[in-house]
C-alpha positions as CSV (number, residue, x, y, z in Angstrom):
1,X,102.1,109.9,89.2
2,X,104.4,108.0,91.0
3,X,108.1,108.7,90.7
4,X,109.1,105.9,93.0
5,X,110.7,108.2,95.0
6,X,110.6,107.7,98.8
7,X,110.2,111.6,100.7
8,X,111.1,112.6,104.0
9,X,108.3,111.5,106.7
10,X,106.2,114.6,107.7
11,X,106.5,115.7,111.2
12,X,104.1,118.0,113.1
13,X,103.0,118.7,116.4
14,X,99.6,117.9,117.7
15,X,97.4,119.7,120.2
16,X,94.7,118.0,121.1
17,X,91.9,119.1,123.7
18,X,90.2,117.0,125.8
19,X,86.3,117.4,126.6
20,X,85.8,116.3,129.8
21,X,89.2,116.6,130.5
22,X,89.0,113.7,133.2
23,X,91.8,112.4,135.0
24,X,90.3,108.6,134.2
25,X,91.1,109.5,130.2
26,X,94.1,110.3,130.3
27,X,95.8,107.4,131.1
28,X,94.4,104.9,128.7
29,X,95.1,107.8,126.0
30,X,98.3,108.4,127.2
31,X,99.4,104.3,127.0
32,X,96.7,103.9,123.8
33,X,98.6,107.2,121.5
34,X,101.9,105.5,123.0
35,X,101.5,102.5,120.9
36,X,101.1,104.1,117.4
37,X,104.7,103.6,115.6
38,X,104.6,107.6,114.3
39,X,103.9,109.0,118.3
40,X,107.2,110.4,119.1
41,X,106.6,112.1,121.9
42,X,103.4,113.0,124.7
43,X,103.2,116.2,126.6
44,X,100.2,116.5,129.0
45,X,99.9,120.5,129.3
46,X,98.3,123.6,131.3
47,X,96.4,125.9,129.5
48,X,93.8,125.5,126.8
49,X,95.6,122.3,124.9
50,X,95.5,119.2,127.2
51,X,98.0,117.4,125.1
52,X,100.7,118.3,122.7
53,X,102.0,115.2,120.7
54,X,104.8,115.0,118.7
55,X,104.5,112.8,115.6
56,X,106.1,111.7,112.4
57,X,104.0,110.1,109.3
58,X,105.0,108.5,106.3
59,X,103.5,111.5,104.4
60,X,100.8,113.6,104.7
61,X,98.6,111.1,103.8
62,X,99.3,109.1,106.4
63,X,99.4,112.0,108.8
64,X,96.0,112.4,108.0
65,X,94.7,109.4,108.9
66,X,96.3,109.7,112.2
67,X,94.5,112.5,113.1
68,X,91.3,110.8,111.6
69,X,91.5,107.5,112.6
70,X,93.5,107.9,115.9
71,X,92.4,111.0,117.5
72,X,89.5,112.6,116.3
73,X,87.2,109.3,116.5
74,X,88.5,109.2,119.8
75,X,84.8,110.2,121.9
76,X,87.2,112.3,124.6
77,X,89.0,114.1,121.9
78,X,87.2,117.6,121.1
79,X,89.4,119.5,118.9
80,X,92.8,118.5,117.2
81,X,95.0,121.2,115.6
82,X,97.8,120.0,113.1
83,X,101.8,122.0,113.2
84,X,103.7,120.6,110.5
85,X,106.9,121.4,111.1
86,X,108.9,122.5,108.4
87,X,112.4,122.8,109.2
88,X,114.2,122.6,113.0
89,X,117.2,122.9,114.9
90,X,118.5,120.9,117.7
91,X,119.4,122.8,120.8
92,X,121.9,122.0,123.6
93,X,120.3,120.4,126.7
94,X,118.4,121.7,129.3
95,X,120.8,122.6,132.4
96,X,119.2,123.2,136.3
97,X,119.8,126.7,137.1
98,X,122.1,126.3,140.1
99,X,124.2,124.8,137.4
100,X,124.4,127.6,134.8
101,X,124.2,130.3,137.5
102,X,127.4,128.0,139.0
103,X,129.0,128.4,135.3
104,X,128.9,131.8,134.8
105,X,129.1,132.9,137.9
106,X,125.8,134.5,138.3
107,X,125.8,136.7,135.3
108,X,122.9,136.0,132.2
C-alpha cells in the first residue's frame, strides 16, 4: 500500500572484504564505489574488513540492490556485511593531541 509518503533514506555502514585483497583492486573499486550517488564515504581498513563504506539509500529496497548489484557481483568482493544505522549523534572534531594536551594543560 502506498501512502505517498516519502521516508527518511536508510543509512548503514558497509564492510566489505576483499579476496585477493590486491593492491591493483583497490583503486578501480575505490574510484568505481566513488561514483554511486548513495557512497558517502570510503574507509580502506586493517584488520579482517578491507573496506568500511558509508552509504545512504532511498530505502531498504534500494539499499538492497546496492549491495546486490554494486558490491556483491563485484568478482573481488567476498563477503559484504550490512549496519543500518538507526539513530546517531554528531561529535565535535577530531583535535591533534599536542593540541588538547596544550588546552588542558596535560591533564585527561
Amino acid at each position: 500500500m502506498d501512502t505517498g509518503k516519502v521516508g527518511r533514506p536508510v543509512e548503514a555502514f558497509l564492510s566489505v572484504r576483499f579476496n585477493p585483497h590486491r593492491q591493483s583492486l583497490v583503486a578501480p573499486f575505490i574510484q568505481n564505489t566513488l561514483e554511486r550517488p548513495e557512497v558517502q564515504e570510503i574507509c580502506h581498513l586493517t584488520g579482517p574488513d578491507d573496506f568500511m563504506v558509508r552509504v545512504a539509500a532511498e530505502d531498504i529496497s534500494a539499499l538492497q540492490r546496492l549491495v546486490l548489484e554494486h558490491f556483491t557481483s563485484r568478482r573481488e568482493v567476498a563477503f559484504v556485511h550490512t549496519n543500518i544505522i538507526f539513530q546517531k549523534w554528531g561529535g565535535g572534531p577530531v583535535v591533534p593531541v599536542d593540541q588538547e594536551m596544550a588546552r588542558t594543560g596535560g591533564a585527561r
